[in-house]
Each structure stands twice: as structure tokens, then as C-alpha cells.
N, C-alpha and C positions, 0 to 999 in steps of 0.2 A: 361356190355352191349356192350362194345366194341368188344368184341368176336362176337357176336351174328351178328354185322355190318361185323364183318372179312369175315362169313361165307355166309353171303349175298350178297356181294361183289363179293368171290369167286363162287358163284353158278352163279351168272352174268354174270360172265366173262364165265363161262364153257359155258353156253348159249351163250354167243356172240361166242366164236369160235366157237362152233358146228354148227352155222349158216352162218358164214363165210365161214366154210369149204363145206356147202353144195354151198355156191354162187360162191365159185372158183373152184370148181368141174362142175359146172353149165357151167361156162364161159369157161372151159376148153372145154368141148365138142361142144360150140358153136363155140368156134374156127376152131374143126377140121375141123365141118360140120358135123358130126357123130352123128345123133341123132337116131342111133336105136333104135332098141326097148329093144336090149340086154345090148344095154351100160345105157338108161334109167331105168333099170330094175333093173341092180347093183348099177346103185348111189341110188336107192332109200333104197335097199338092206343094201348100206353104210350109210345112213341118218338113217335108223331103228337101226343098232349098233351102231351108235352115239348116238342116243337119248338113247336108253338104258343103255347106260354107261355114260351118264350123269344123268340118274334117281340114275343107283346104286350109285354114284359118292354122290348126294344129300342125299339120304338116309345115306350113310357111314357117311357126314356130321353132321344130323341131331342128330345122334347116340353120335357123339364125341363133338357135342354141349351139349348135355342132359349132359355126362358124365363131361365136364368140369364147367357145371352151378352148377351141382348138385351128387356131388363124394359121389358114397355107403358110406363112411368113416362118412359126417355131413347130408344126405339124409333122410328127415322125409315125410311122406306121410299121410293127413287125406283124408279118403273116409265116405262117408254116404248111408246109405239104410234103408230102409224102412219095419217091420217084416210085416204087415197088413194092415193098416191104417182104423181101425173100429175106434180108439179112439180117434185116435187124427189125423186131417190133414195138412201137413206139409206147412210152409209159407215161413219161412226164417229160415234159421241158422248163427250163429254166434259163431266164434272160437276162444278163445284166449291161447297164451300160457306165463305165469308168468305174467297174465293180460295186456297182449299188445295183442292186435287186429291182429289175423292174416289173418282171412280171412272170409268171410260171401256173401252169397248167396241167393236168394228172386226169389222163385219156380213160375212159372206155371204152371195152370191144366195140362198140360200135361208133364210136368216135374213131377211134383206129381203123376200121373198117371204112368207114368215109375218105377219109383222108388218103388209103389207100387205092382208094376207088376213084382216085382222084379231085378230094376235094380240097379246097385250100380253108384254113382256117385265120381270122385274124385273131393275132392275140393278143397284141398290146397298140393302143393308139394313146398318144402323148404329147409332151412340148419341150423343146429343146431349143435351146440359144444356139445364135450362129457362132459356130467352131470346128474344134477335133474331138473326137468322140471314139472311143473303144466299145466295141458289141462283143460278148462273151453269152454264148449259146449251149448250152449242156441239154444235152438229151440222153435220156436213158430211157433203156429199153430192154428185149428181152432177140439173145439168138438162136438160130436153127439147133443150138444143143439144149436149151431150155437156161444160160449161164443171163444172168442182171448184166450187164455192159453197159458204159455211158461211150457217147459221143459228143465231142466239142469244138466246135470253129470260136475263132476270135478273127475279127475286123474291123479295121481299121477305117473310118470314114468322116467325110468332112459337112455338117447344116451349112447349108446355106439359106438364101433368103426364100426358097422353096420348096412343099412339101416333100418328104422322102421317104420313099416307101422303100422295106428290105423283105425279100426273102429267104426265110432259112427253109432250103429243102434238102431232106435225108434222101440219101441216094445211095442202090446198091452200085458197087463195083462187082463184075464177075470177073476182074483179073483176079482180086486179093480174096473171094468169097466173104466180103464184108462190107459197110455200111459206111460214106461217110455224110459229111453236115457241108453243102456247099450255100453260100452267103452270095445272094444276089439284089444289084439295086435296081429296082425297077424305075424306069424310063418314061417320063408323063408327057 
């Protein structure tokens, strides 16, 4: 977390000077008495390629923050979607991996509605050592009789030295008229 302040700090300070620099450019021309229209026009000119080079500046930032929180090398990623939701309507989920709690979630209508409408959500981005690893998934939700039901997949997967991304998507069956939880690894 210390990084995270480092980067905060710095994006501050780019802010403070770039506003500095507009007020001593300011004070410069007040000096002259020169307040045309053409010299007003370029500092503003000079204030707009400040500020944008201070956005890139934070972007570039933001990028080398991700990269050092979270290195391809121990980089895991779970996302969830939704196939229909005839069967079952999603409430909460709950994630763990070798049964430690990693992350869990508690939807709104219109969160559920997204997701239904096919959107994917990410919900936990993380770092794990290369190994074997157990994903334990619990969703609960609500069925076409209006009864609480949970759904759960467990799987089984191995880090390696590359990021790894999983999908947990609920999916109706219309053999059973129910819902289940299929675990997919997405392929980079």
C-alpha cells in the first residue's frame, strides 16, 4: 500500500506544479501589462498541454501501479456472468480459494439485470504463488417459485508463471429447469 500512497503523492505534486506554473505565467504577464489577447490565448494554449501531460503522466502511473500490485507472473482474475437467468436469479456470490474467503458480492436489481443482459462482471483481481489451487464458488439466488437456492462449483486448477483469468458463469439448463455454476479458464 505504500506504493499506492507513493503514486498519490506524485500525481499531487504534478497537480500542484502544473498550477503553479499556470500562476507564474499568470503573474508574468501581469507584470508586463501585456494582457492580450494573443499572449492570453497561448497561456491557455500552454495550460491545455499541461493538463494533458499530466493526464498522460497519471495514466502511465496508474498502469505501473496495476503492474507492480499485481505482476502477470502471480496475477489471478475471477469474473462472473450470467447465461439467462430463467432459473435461477442471482443474489450474492461467494469465492473462495483452498477455503479462505476471497471475495464475495451482494447484487442489485439492476446489477442482475446487467449481468443478465449480458454483462460480465470482475470480481476479484489478486496474487497467487505458482501451484495447485481449489476455487470454491457459491451463488445464491432466487428461483421461478420465489424459494432462496444456492449454487456451487468447485475447481480444481493449477498458477503457473502466467496471468489467469476464470470464469464463473451461471447457466440455465432446460433439461433439469435449473441453474448451474460452470468454471471456465480463459485462454490469453
Amino acid at each position: 500500500m505504500k506504493t499506492c500512497s507513493f503514486f498519490k503523492t506524485v500525481t499531487a505534486l504534478l497537480l500542484v506544479i502544473s498550477f503553479n506554473s499556470y500562476s507564474v505565467a499568470a503573474d508574468a504577464l501581469s507584470i508586463q501589462g501585456n494582457s492580450t489577447a494573443d499572449s492570453s490565448s497561448e497561456l491557455a494554449q500552454q495550460l491545455e498541454q499541461l493538463k494533458s501531460q499530466v493526464l498522460q503522466l497519471n495514466r502511465e502511473l496508474f498502469i505501473l501501479e496495476e503492474d507492480l500490485l499485481f505482476p502477470a507472473s502471480t496475477q489471478v482474475a475471477f469474473f462472473v456472468s450470467v447465461d439467462t437467468g430463467k432459473f435461477f436469479a442471482i443474489d450474492s456470490v461467494e469465492v473462495k480459494i483452498n477455503d479462505k474467503d476471497v471475495a464475495g458480492f451482494l447484487y442489485t436489481k439492476r446489477q442482475r439485470e446487467a449481468l443478465e443482459q449480458g454483462g460480465i462482471q470482475k470480481l476479484y483481481l489478486g496474487n497467487l504463488k505458482i501451484g495447485q489451487y481449489q476455487l470454491t464458488a457459491i451463488f445464491t439466488g432466487i428461483d421461478p417459485e420465489g424459494r432462496m437456492v444456492k449454487r456451487a462449483a468447485e475447481y480444481q486448477f493449477e498458477k503457473d508463471d502466467e496471468a489467469l483469468m476464470i470464469e464463473l458463469k451461471v447457466m440455465d439448463n432446460t433439461k433439469t429447469y435449473r441453474s448451474q455454476v460452470v468454471v471456465e479458464e480463459w485462454i490469453l
